[in-house]
Each structure stands twice: as C-alpha cells, then as structure tokens.
C-alpha positions in Angstrom: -17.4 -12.1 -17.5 -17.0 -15.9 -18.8 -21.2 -16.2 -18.1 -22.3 -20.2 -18.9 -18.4 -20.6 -20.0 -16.9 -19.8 -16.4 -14.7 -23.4 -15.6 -12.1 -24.0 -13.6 -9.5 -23.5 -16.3 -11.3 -20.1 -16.8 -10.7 -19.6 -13.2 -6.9 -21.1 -13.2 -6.7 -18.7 -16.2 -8.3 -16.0 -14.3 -5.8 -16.3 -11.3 -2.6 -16.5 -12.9 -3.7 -13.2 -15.5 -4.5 -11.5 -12.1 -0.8 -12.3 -11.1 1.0 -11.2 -14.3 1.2 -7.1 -13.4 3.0 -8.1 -10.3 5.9 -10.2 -12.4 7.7 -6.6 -12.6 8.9 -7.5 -9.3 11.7 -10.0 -11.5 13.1 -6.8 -12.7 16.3 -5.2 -11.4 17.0 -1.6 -11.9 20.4 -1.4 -10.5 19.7 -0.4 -6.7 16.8 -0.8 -3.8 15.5 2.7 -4.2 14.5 2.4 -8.1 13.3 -1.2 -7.5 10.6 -0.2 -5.3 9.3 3.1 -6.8 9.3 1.5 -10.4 7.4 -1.0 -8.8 3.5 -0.9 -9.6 4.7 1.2 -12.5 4.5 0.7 -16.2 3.2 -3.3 -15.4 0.2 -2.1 -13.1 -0.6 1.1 -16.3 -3.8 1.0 -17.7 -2.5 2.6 -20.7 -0.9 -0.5 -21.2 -2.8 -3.0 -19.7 -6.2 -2.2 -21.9 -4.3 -2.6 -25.0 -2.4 -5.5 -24.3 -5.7 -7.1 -22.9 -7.0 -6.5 -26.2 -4.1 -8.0 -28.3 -4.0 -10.9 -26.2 -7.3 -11.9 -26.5 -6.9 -11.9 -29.9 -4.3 -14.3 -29.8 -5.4 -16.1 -27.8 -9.0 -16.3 -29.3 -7.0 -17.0 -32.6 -5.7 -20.1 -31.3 -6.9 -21.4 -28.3 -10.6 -20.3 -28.1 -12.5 -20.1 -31.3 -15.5 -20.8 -30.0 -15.4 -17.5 -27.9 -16.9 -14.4 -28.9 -14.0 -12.3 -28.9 -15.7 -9.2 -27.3 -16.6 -11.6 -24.4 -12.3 -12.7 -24.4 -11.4 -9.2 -24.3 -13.8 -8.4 -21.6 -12.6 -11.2 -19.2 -8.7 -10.9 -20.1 -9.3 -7.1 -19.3 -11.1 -7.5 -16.6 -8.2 -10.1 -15.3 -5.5 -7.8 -15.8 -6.8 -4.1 -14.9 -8.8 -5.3 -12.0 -5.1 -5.9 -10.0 -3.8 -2.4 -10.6 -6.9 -0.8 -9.1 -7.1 -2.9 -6.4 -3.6 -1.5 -5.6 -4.2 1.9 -6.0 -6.4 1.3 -2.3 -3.6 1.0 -0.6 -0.9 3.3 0.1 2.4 1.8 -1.2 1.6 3.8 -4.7 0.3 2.7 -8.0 1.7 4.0 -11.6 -2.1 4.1 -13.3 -1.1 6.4 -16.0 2.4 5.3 -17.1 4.4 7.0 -18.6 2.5 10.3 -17.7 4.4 12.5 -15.2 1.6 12.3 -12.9 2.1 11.4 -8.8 1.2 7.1 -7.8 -2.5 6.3 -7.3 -2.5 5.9 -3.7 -6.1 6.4 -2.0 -4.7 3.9 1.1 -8.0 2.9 2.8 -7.5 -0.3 2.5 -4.3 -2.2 4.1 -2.4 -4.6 1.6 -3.4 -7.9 3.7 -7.1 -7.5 4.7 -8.8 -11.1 5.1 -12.0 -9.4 5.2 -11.1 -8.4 1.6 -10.1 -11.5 0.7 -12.3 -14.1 2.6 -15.3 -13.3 0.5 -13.7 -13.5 -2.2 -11.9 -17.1 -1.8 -14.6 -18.9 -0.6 -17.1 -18.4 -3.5 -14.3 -18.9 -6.1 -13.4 -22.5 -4.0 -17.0 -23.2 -4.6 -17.4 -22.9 -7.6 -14.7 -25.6 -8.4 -17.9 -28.0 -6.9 -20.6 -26.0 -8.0 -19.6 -25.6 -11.7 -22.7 -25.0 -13.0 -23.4 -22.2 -10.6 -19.5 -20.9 -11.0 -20.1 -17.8 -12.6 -23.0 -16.4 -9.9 -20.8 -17.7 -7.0 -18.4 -15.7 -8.7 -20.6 -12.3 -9.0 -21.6 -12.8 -5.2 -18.2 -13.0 -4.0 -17.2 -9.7 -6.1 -20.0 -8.4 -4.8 -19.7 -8.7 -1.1 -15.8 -7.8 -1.1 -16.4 -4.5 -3.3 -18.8 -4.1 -0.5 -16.1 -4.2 2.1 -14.0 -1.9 -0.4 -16.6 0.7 -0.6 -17.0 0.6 3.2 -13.0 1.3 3.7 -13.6 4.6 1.4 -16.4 5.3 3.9 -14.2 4.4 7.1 -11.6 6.6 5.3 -14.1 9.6 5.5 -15.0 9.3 8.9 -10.8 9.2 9.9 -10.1 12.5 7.3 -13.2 14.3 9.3 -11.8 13.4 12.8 -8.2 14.0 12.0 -9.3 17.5 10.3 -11.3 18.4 13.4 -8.3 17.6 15.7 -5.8 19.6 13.7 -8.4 22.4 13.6 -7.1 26.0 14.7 -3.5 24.3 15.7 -0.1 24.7 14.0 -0.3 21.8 12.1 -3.5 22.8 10.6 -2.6 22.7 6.9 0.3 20.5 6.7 1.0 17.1 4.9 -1.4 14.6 6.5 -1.4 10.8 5.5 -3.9 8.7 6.8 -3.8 4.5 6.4 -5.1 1.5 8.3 -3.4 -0.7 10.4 -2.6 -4.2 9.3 -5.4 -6.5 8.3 -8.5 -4.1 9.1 -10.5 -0.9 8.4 -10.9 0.2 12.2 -7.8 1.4 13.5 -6.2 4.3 11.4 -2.7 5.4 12.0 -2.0 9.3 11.1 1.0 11.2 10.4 1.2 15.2 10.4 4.4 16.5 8.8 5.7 19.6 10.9 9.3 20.9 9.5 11.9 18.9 11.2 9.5 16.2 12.8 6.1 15.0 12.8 3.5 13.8 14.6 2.3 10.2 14.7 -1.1 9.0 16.2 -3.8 5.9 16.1 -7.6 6.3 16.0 -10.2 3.8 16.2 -13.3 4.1 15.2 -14.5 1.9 18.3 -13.0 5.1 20.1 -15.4 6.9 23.1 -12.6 10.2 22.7 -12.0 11.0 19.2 -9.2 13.1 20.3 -5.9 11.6 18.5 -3.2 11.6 21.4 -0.2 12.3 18.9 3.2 11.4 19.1 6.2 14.0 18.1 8.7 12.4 16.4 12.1 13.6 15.2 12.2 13.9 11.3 15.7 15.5 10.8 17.2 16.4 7.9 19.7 15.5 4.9 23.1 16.7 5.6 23.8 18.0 2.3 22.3 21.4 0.5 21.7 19.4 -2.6 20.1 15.6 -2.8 21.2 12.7 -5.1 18.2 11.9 -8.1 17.3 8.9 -6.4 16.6 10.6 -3.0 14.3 12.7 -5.1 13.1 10.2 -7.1 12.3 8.6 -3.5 10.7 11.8 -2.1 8.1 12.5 -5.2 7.4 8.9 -4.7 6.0 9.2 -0.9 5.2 12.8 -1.4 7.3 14.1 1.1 6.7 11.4 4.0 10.3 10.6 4.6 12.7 11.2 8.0 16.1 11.2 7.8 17.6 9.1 10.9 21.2 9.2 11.8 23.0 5.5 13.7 26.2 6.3 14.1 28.2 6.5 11.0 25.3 6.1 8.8 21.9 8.2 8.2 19.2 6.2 6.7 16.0 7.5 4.6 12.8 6.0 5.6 9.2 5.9 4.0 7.0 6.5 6.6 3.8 5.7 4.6 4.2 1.9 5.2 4.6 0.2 8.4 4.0 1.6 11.3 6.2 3.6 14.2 7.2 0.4 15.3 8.5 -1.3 12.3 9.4 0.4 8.9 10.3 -2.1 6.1 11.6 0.6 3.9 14.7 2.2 5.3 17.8 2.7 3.3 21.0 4.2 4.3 22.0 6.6 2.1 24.9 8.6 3.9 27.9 7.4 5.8 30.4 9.6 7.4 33.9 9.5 6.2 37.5 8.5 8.5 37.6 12.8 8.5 34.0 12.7 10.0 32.2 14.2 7.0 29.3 12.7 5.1 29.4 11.4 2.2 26.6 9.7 0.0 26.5 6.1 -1.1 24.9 3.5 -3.0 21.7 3.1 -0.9 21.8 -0.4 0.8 18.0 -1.1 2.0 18.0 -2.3 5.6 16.6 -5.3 7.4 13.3 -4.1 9.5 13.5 -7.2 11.7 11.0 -9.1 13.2 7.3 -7.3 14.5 7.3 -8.4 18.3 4.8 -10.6 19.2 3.8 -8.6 22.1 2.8 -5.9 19.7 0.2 -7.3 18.5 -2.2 -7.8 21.0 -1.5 -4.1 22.2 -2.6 -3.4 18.5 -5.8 -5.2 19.0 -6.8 -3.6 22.7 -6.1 -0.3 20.6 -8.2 -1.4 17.9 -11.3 -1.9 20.7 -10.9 1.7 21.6 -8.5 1.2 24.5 -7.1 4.6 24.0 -4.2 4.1 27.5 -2.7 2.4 25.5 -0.7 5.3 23.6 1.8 5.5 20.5 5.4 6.1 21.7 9.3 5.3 20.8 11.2 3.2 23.5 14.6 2.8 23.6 16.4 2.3 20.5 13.8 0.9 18.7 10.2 2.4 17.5 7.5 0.4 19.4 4.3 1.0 20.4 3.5 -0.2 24.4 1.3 0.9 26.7 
C-alpha cells in the first residue's frame, strides 16, 4: 500500500496499527465469562474499523503527512487495521465482524492461532526490508503473498477434513449433529473433531498424512447444568461457542468449558459456575475461570507421531485428567 514510500517507520507504523484491535483486551467487564466473549468484539468490527481508518488518516495526513496522498493514507491505515480482524476470523476462538449486529462470531477455524508457517513468510520479508529499503515495498507484496498462500491452502485442508468427517458420520446416529472441526496447534495437518451427541460427544484426530481415513472417535461425557433455567452469562457463553460446551462436576463445584479451543487434553477456558451448598444443593456463582495448567511435554511428541499418520496412537481420557497417550 505505501508503494516507493514504504520505510521502516511506515513499517513500525504498520505493526503497531496491526496491534491496536487487540488493545480491547485492557478492558474489564466485570467477570471472566464477558471478558472473553466481548473479546474480538466491537475493536476487531469492520463497521468500525473502516470508518475510523478513514478519520485517522485524515488526521493524521493533516498533521503528520502532507506529502501523502490521502487516498493512498486511507488505504494503508485500512489496510493496517482490518487486515487483523480477518486474520482472526480463521481461527476458531470467534471474531465480532459485524458489531453491533446480532449476528453469531466469524469463526471459519482452519487455521490455528500460532502457525509459524503463517508467520515465517511473513517475518522474514518484512526483516528484509529494513536492509533492502529500496526494495521494501516488493519484499513486502512477496511475503503477503506466500502466507495468503498458506491461508488459502488451510481453507483447502479444511475441505478435505469436512469431506472425511461427513463421510465417517455418514448413515450413523450422529449424522446431522453439531460438528466443529479445527487444527491442532501450529499446523494445517492434523485436525481435531468434535460431534455433539445429547449428553456427550465424541472427540477424534485426523491427519491428512493418514493411510485409514476412518476417525477412531472418543465418547466423552458432556453432562448437563443442574438447574431448569441458566444464568445470562451462561447463555451469553453458549451463543458464543454455539453450543460446544460440557458441563463437568469436581466435587463441590461444576465447571463450564469451551470445547472449541484446546484440545481433550488441555482446555484453557473452564469456568466454574456452580458450587454446591453446606445442605448439598447447587447454587450458581460468580464464574471464577480456572487454571488449565501446564501441556505435558510428553504430549507433544505423541502429537507429532499422530500428525505423520500414526493412527495407534488413539485419543483417550486417563485418570483425572484429559490426555491424549498412546
């Protein structure tokens, strides 16, 4: 967008424009639940970004850059700003696009949040082009290009997943229920799938370095809330992940947990929600998010072998704790 002008200010100012949506994350709204599903919300909305693109630029051209045309300022400062939001919407935490319509979070999820082979292209081009300055701009537009590239292969990767996980399903009883599909962390080759079925659902990986492409799935207990109605923030919590909650008692407490994000093994958003009473009955609370711990470093490598199409190595739930081990 900057063309001949493209410097490393521009690019300075380029980064920390591409940072400002995610500033909402300074914002408190009272309790864990409304802080992450107003997250990505009226910040990441491009009926706000595009406007305030456009009134910033003319400040901006105004009294820093007078020498700019200021369709080319409002192109870049656009660009800047927008291009974050719909970067998010790949993934599957959920992005508020069209705030303040009532309309569900962009969440197409075929990329993973952390995907160096997003990112790598990307980074090295723009740390070139601090040296190169006079070629800044192209180094620029080849780094944009190769990791849209990569973007446009996840959507295809996505595809390939819905088609296998659609044929598996196929004349069974979960044929026709809630299905989320998303990658594992940090690549577009192992998928992780989850079937909603009433009062559990199912859980399974799939590579697509698999020889089977039969999904060996995991039933999981869902369970349920223990009261006939549901406080406005479970709700707002529910519409926010679509329905991909379970509802998981320990002890004296029941917690509520997204299943979109994480994986069986590790879930970092889990809030407890209920406790039960010195009388033994349950009683809603403030929800209290809870600490997903540490991912075991023996985990990982089982990922990987998974990722390569090992397919012995299965999804299951040992002990206490959700894990996956072969």
């Amino acid at each position: 967008m900057a063309g001949k002008r493209c410097s490393p200010k521009v690019l300075l100012a380029g980064a920390a424009l591409g940072t400002l949506p995610d500033l909402d994350v300074l914002l408190d709204y009272g309790d864990p639940i409304s802080n992450m599903v107003k997250h990505r919300g009226f910040s990441h909305s491009l009926f706000v970004l595009v406007p305030f693109s456009a009134f910033l630029a003319v400040i901006w051209h105004r009294l820093f850059a007078k020498s700019w045309p200021l369709w080319q300022l409002i192109a870049l400062i656009t660009a800047a700003l927008t291009t974050h939001p719909l970067l998010d919407s790949f993934t599957s935490y959920g992005t508020q696009l069209f705030w303040p319509m009532d309309v569900p979070p962009v969440a197409i999820s075929s990329i993973f949040i952390i995907d160096p082979l997003y990112t790598i292209p990307l980074l090295i081009p723009v740390l070139a082009a601090f040296i190169w300055r006079s070629s800044a701009a192209w180094l620029c537009g080849v780094g944009l290009a190769l990791s849209s590239v990569y973007l446009m292969w996840s959507l295809v990767a996505l595809s390939m997943v819905e088609d296998r996980v659609e044929a598996n399903i196929a004349g069974t009883h979960l044929e026709g229920q809630p299905v989320f599909i998303t990658p594992t962390p940090v690549n577009t080759v192992l998928w992780r799938v989850v079937v909603l079925d009433g009062d559990q659902y199912w859980e399974g990986l799939t590579s697509l370095l698999d020889d089977d492409t039969e999904i060996n799935w995991l039933p999981v207990g869902r369970g349920q809330w223990p009261f006939p109605s549901k406080p406005s923030l479970l709700t707002d919590l529910e519409n926010f992940t679509a329905g991909f909650v379970s509802y998981q008692r320990d002890g004296n407490a029941l917690a509520v947990t997204d299943l979109r994000l994480g994986m069986a093994m590790y879930h970092p958003f889990s809030f407890v929600m209920a406790e039960k009473n010195a009388d033994g009955i349950w009683q809603s609370v403030s929800p209290e998010q809870l600490d997903p711990g540490p991912v075991l470093p023996r985990q990982i490598p089982a990922l990987w072998m998974r990722l390569l199409g090992l397919q012995s190595i299965d999804a299951m739930l040992c002990n206490e704790n959700d894990c996956y081990r072969d």
